[in-house]
C-alpha positions as CSV (number, residue, x, y, z in Angstrom):
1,X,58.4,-3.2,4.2
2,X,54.3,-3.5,3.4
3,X,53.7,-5.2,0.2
4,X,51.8,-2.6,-1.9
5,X,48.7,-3.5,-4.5
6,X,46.5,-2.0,-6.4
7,X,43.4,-3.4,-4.6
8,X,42.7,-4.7,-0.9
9,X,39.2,-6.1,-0.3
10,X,38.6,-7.4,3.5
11,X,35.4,-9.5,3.7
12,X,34.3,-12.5,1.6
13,X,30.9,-11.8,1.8
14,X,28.6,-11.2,-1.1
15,X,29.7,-7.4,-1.3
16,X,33.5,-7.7,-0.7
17,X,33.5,-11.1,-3.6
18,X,31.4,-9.0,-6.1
19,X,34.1,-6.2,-5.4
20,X,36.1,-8.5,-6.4
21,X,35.2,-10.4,-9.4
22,X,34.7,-6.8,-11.2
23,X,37.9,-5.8,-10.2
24,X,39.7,-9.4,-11.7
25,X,37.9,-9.4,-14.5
26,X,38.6,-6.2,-15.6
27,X,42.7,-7.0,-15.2
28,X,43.0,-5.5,-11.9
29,X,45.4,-7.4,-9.5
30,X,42.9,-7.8,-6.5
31,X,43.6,-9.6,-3.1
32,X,40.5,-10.9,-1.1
33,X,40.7,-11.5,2.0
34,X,38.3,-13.7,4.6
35,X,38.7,-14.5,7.9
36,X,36.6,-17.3,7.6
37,X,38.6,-20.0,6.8
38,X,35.9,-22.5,4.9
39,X,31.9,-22.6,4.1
40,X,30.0,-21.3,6.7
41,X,26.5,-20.0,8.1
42,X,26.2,-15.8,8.9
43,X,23.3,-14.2,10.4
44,X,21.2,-13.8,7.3
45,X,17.9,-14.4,6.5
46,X,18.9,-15.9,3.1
47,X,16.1,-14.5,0.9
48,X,17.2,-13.5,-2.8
49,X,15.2,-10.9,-4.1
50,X,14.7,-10.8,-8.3
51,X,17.4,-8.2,-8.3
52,X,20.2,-9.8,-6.4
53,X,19.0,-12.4,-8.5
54,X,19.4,-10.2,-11.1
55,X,22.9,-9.3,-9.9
56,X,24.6,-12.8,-9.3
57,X,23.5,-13.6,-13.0
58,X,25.9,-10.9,-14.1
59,X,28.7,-12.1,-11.5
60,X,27.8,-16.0,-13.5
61,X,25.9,-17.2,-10.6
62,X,23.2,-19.0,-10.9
63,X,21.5,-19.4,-7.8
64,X,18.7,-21.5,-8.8
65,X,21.5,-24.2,-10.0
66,X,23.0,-23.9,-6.6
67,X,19.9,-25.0,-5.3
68,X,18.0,-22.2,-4.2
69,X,14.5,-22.7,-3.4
70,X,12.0,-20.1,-5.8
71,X,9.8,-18.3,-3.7
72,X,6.7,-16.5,-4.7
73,X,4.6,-15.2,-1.9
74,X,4.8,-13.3,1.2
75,X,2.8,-14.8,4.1
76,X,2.5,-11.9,7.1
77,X,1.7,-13.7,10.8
78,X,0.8,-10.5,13.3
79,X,-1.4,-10.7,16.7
80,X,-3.4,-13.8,15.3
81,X,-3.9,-12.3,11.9
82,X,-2.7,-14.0,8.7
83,X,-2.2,-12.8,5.1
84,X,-0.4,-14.1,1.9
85,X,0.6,-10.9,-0.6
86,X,2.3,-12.0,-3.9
87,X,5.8,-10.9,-4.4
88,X,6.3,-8.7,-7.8
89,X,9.0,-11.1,-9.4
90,X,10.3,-14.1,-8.7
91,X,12.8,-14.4,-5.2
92,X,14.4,-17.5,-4.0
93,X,15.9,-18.6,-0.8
94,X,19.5,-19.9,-0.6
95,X,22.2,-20.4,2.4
96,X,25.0,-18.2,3.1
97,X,26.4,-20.9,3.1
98,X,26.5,-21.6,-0.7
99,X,26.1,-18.3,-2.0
100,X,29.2,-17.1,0.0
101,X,31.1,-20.2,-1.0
102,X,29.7,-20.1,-5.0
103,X,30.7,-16.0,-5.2
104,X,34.2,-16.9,-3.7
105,X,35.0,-19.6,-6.3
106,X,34.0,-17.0,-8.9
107,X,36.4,-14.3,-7.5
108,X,39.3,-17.0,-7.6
109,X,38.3,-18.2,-11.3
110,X,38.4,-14.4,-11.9
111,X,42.0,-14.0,-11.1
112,X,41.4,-12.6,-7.9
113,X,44.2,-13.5,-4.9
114,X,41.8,-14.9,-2.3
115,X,43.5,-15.6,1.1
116,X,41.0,-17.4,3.7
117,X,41.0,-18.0,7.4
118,X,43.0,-14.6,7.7
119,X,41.6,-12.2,10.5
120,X,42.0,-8.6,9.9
121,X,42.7,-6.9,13.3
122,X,43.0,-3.4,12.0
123,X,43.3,-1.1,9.3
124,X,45.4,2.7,8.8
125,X,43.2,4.7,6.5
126,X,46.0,6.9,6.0
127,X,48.2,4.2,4.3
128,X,45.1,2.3,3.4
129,X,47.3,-0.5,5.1
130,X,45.7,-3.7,7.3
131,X,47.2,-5.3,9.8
132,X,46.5,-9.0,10.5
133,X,46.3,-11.2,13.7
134,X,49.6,-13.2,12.8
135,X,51.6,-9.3,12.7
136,X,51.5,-9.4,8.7
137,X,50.8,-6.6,7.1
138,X,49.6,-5.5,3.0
139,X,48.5,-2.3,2.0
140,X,46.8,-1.1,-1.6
141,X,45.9,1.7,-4.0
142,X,42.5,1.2,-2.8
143,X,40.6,-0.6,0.2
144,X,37.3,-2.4,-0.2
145,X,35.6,-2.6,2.8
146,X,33.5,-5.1,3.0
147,X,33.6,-6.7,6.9
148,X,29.8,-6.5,7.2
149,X,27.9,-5.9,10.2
150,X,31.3,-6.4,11.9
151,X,33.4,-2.9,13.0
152,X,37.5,-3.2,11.9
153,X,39.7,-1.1,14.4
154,X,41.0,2.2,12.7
155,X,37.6,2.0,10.4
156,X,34.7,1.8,12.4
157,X,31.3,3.2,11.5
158,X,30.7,6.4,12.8
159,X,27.0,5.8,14.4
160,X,26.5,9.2,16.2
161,X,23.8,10.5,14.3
162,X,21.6,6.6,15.1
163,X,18.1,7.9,16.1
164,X,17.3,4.6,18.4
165,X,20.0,1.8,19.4
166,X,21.2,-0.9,17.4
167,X,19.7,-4.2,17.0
168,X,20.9,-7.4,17.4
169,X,20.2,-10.2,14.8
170,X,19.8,-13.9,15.9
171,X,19.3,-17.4,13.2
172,X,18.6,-20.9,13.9
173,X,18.1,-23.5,11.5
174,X,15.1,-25.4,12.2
175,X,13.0,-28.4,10.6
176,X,11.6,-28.2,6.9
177,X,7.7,-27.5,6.3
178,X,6.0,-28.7,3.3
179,X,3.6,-25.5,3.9
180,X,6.6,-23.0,3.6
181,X,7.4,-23.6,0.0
182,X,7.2,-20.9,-2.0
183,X,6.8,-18.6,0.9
184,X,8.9,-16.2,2.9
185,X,6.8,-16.3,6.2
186,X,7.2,-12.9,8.4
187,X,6.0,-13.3,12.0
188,X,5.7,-9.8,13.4
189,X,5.6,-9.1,17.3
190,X,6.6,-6.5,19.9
191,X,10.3,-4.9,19.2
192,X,10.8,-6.9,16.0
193,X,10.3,-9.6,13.4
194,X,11.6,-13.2,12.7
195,X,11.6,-14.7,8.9
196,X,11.4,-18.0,8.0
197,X,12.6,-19.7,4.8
198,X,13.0,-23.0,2.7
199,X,17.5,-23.5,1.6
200,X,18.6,-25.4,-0.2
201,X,18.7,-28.2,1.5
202,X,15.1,-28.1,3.0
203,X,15.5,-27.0,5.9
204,X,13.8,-23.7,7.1
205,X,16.0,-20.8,7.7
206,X,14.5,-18.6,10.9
207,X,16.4,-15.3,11.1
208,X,15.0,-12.9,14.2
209,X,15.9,-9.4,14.1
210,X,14.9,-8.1,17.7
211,X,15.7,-4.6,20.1
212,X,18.6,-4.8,22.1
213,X,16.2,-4.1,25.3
214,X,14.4,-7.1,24.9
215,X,17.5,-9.0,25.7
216,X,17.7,-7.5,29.0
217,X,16.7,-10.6,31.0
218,X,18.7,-13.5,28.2
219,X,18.0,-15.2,25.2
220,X,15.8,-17.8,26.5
221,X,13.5,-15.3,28.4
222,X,13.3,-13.3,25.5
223,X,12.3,-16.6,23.6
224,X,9.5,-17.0,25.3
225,X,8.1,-14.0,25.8
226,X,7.9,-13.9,21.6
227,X,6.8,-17.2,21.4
228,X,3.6,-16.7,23.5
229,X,3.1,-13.4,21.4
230,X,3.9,-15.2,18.1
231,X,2.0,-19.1,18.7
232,X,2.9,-19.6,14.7
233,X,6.3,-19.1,15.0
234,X,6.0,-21.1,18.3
235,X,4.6,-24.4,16.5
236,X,7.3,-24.4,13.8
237,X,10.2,-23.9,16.6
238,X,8.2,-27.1,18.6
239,X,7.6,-25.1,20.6
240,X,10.9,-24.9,22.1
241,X,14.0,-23.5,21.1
242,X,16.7,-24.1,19.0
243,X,19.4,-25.7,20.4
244,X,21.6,-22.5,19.5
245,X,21.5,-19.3,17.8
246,X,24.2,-17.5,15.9
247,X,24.2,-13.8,16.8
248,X,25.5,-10.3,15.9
249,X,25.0,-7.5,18.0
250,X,24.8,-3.7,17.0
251,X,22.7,-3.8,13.8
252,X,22.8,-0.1,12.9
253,X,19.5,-0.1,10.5
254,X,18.7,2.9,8.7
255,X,22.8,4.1,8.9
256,X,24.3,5.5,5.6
257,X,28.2,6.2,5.5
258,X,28.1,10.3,5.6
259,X,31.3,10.1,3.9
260,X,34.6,8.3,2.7
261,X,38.8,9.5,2.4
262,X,40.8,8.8,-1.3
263,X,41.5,5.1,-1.5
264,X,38.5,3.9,1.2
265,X,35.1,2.0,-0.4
266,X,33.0,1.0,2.1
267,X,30.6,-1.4,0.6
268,X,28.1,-3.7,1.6
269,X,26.9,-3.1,5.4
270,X,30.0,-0.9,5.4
271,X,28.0,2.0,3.4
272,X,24.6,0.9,4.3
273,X,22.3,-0.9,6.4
274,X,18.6,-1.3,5.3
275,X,16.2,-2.8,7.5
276,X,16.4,-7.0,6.8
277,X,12.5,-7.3,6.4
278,X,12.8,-5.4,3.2
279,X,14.9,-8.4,2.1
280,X,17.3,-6.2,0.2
281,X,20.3,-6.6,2.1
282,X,22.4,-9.5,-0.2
283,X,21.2,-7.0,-3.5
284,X,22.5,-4.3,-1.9
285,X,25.8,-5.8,-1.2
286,X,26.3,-7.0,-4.1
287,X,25.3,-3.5,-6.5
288,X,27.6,-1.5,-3.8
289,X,30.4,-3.9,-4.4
290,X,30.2,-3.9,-8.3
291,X,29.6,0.0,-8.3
292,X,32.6,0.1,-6.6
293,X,34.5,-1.6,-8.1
294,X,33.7,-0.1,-11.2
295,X,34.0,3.9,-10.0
296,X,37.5,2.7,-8.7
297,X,38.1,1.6,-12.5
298,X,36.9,4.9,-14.1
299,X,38.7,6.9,-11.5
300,X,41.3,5.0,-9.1
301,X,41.4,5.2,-5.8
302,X,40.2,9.2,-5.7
303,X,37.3,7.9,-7.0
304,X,35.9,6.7,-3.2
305,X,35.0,10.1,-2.0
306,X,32.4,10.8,-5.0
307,X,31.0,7.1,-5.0
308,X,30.0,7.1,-1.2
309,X,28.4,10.1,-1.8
310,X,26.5,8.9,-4.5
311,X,25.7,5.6,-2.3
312,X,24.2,7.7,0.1
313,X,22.1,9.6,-1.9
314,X,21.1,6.5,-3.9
315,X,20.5,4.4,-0.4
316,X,18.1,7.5,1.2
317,X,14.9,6.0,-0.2
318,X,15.0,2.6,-0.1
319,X,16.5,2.7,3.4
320,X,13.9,5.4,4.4
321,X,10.9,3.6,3.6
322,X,12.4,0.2,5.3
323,X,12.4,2.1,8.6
324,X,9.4,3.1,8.4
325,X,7.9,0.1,8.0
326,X,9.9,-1.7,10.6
327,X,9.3,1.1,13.2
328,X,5.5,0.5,12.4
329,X,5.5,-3.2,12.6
330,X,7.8,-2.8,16.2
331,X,4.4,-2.2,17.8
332,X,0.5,-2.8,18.0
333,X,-0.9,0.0,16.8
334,X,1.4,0.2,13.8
335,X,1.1,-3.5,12.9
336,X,-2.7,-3.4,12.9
337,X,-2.7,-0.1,10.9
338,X,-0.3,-2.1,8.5
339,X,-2.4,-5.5,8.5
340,X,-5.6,-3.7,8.1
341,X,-4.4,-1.8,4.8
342,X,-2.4,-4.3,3.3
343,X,-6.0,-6.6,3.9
344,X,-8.1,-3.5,2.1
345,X,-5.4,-2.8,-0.8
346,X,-2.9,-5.7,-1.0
347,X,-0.8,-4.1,-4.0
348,X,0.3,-2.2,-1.3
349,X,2.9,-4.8,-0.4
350,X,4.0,-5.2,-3.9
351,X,5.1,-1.1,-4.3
352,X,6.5,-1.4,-0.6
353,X,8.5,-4.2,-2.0
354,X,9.4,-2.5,-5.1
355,X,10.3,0.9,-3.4
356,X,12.6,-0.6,-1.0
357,X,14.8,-2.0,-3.9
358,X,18.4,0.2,-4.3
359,X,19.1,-1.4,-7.4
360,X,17.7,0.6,-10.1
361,X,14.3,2.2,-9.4
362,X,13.3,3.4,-12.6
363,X,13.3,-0.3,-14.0
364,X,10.9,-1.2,-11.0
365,X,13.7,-2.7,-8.7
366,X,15.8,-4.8,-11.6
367,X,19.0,-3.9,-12.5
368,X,18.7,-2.0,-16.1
369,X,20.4,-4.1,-18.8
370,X,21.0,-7.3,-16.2
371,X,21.1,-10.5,-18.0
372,X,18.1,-12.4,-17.3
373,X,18.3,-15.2,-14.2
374,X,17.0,-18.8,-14.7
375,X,13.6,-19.2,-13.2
376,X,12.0,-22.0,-12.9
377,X,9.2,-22.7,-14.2
C-alpha cells in the first residue's frame, strides 16, 4: 500500500524548500524530496534581488552571511554601447550552490522529512501519488510541485498557448574581475542575453539565455557567432570558451499555469516563468512556495485550485512587462530604441526593475511586513 501524508513537495529548489519550511513550521508533517543527492550548480544566473532578499530573511536566511556578494548597479553592454543604471535597493549575487544547500538545512531544522538523491519518475494527479526510479511509491493530502524548469511525467506543463518556442538556458563559471564588483553586467545581442556575476567565492557567474534556433549549427558555432557580436563578453570568456556549459532546454518564458486540480500546487517554474533578465526568478520561487504553503494551511489541499488562480493573476504584470523587454532586446532595432531611452531618462531602468517584481507591488517590489535583510554597509 502507498504510504499517505499530509504534504509531498518534489524539488529542493528555492520554491519547493520555502514550501517546505512554512509547511514544518507551522506543524505540518512535510516530506521533501530532491533528486539531487548533494550541493550542486543549476542553470541560474544567481542574482538576489532586495525582495528574495527580503524573502529568505523571513525563511532565517541570511544570504549576505553565506557569502553573497552586494550588488548595486546594472551595467548594460549592447552593439558597442555601454551604460551603468543604479539598481533601486540593494541585490546580491550568491551560488545555487549555497542558497540551495542553506534553504535545505533550514527545511530539515524545520522538521521537514527531506529525502535526497531520490529521482521522481512520475506523478498520478488523481491520487496525488509519485512514483520514484527505485519502484517506491508515497502519496499526500497535497503535492507541491516544485521540479523547476524540468517537466514530471503525468504533470507536465501544458505549453499550447506559447506564442514563440522555448529557450534554452546555458552557465559557465568563468574567472573573477575586480571590475564586476558591485555590478550585474548584461551583454545583449541577437536572439538573447548572457549575465555575468560575482558568488561567493569570486568567481564570475555567466548565465546565457539564448533562442532555440540559434543552436541549430552546436554550441560552439553559436559561441562564436555571439562572441564576435558581443567583444565584452568575449574578453571576459578569454576569448574562448568555457570548458563546459550546464544546460536546460525548453525555457517556456512568459507561461503562467492556466489552472490547477484539488491537492496540486505548482510553484516555482511550475506556475510561472518570467523572463531571467528581470532577475526575479529565485523571489518568485520563493513567494509562490510560501503562498502556497500558506493557502494549503487556511484551506487544505482544496485550497490549490483558488491559489493558482490567484498566481496567475498576480504573475500577469510582472511577467508581461519581462517579455516585453526581452522580445525588444532579441533584436537591433529594439535594443537601440532601449539603449537610447534608458541613455535620455535612466530612472527608466529603476521602474522597469520595480515593475517586474511579483512580490508585493504596492510596497515598490518588497514584501510588505518582511523583516529587514542585513546589508552591508
Amino acid at each position: 500500500m502507498t504510504a499517505r501524508l499530509p504534504a509531498l513537495v518534489v524539488g529542493g529548489g528555492p520554491a519547493g524548500a520555502a514550501a517546505a519550511i512554512a509547511l514544518a513550521r507551522a506543524g505540518t508533517q512535510v516530506h521533501l524530496i530532491d533528486r539531487q543527492g548533494g550541493p550542486h550548480d543549476g542553470v541560474c544566473g544567481g542574482f538576489l534581488g532586495w525582495d528574495a532578499l527580503a524573502a529568505l530573511a523571513d525563511l532565517g536566511v541570511d544570504a549576505f552571511a553565506l557569502g553573497a556578494r552586494p550588488i548595486r548597479r546594472l551595467r548594460l553592454l549592447a552593439d558597442g554601447r555601454r551604460m551603468e543604471l543604479p539598481l533601486p535597493h540593494v541585490a546580491a549575487g550568491l551560488s545555487r550552490r549555497v542558497l540551495d544547500e542553506a534553504l535545505i538545512g533550514r527545511a530539515a531544522q524545520a522538521g521537514a522529512v527531506v529525502q535526497r538523491g531520490r529521482a521522481v519518475r512520475a506523478a498520478d494527479p488523481a491520487a496525488r501519488s509519485i512514483r520514484f526510479d527505485d519502484g517506491g511509491q508515497l502519496a499526500g493530502d497535497a503535492l507541491f510541485l516544485a521540479t523547476g524548469k524540468h517537466e514530471l511525467r503525468g504533470l507536465a506543463r501544458d505549453l499550447a498557448g506559447c506564442r514563440e518556442a522555448p529557450c534554452v538556458g546555458l552557465r559557465a563559471t568563468l574567472s573573477g574581475s575586480a571590475d564586476l564588483a558591485g555590478v550585474i553586467e548584461m551583454h545583449l545581442f541577437d536572439g538573447g542575453y548572457a549575465g555575468l556575476l560575482l558568488q561567493e567565492d569570486g568567481a564570475a557567474n555567466l548565465c546565457l539565455s539564448v533562442a532555440r534556433d540559434r543552436l541549430s549549427d552546436g554550441v560552439p558555432a553559436m559561441m562564436r557567432a555571439i562572441m564576435a557580436q558581443a567583444p565584452h563578453l568575449a574578453e571576459r570568456m578569454g576569448g574562448k570558451m568555457p570548458p563546459s556549459f550546464d544546460a536546460i532546454a525548453g525555457v517556456p518564458y512568459g507561461w503562467r499555469a492556466a489552472a490547477s486540480v484539488p491537492g496540486i500546487f505548482r510553484i516555482g517554474d511550475q506556475g510561472a516563468v518570467i523572463a531571467s533578465l528581470a532577475g526575479d526568478g529565485i523571489a518568485i520561487a520563493l513567494h509562490s512556495g510560501t503562498s502556497a504553503a500558506q493557502a494549503y494551511l487556511r484551506g487544505g489541499p482544496q485550497a490549490a485550485m483558488g491559489w493558482q488562480g490567484q498566481w496567475r493573476r498576480r504573475s500577469r504584470r510582472p511577467l508581461a512587462i519581462a517579455e516585453a523587454l526581452r522580445r525588444g532586446a532579441a533584436g537591433p532595432w529594439g535594443r537601440g530604441l532601449l539603449m537610447r531611452l534608458l541613455g535620455l531618462m535612466p530612472g527608466l531602468g529603476v521602474q522597469a526593475a520595480l515593475l517586474t517584481r511579483i512580490s508585493a507591488p504596492r510596497t515598490g517590489g518588497r514584501k510588505s511586513g518582511a523583516r529587514s535583510a542585513h546589508r552591508p554597509g
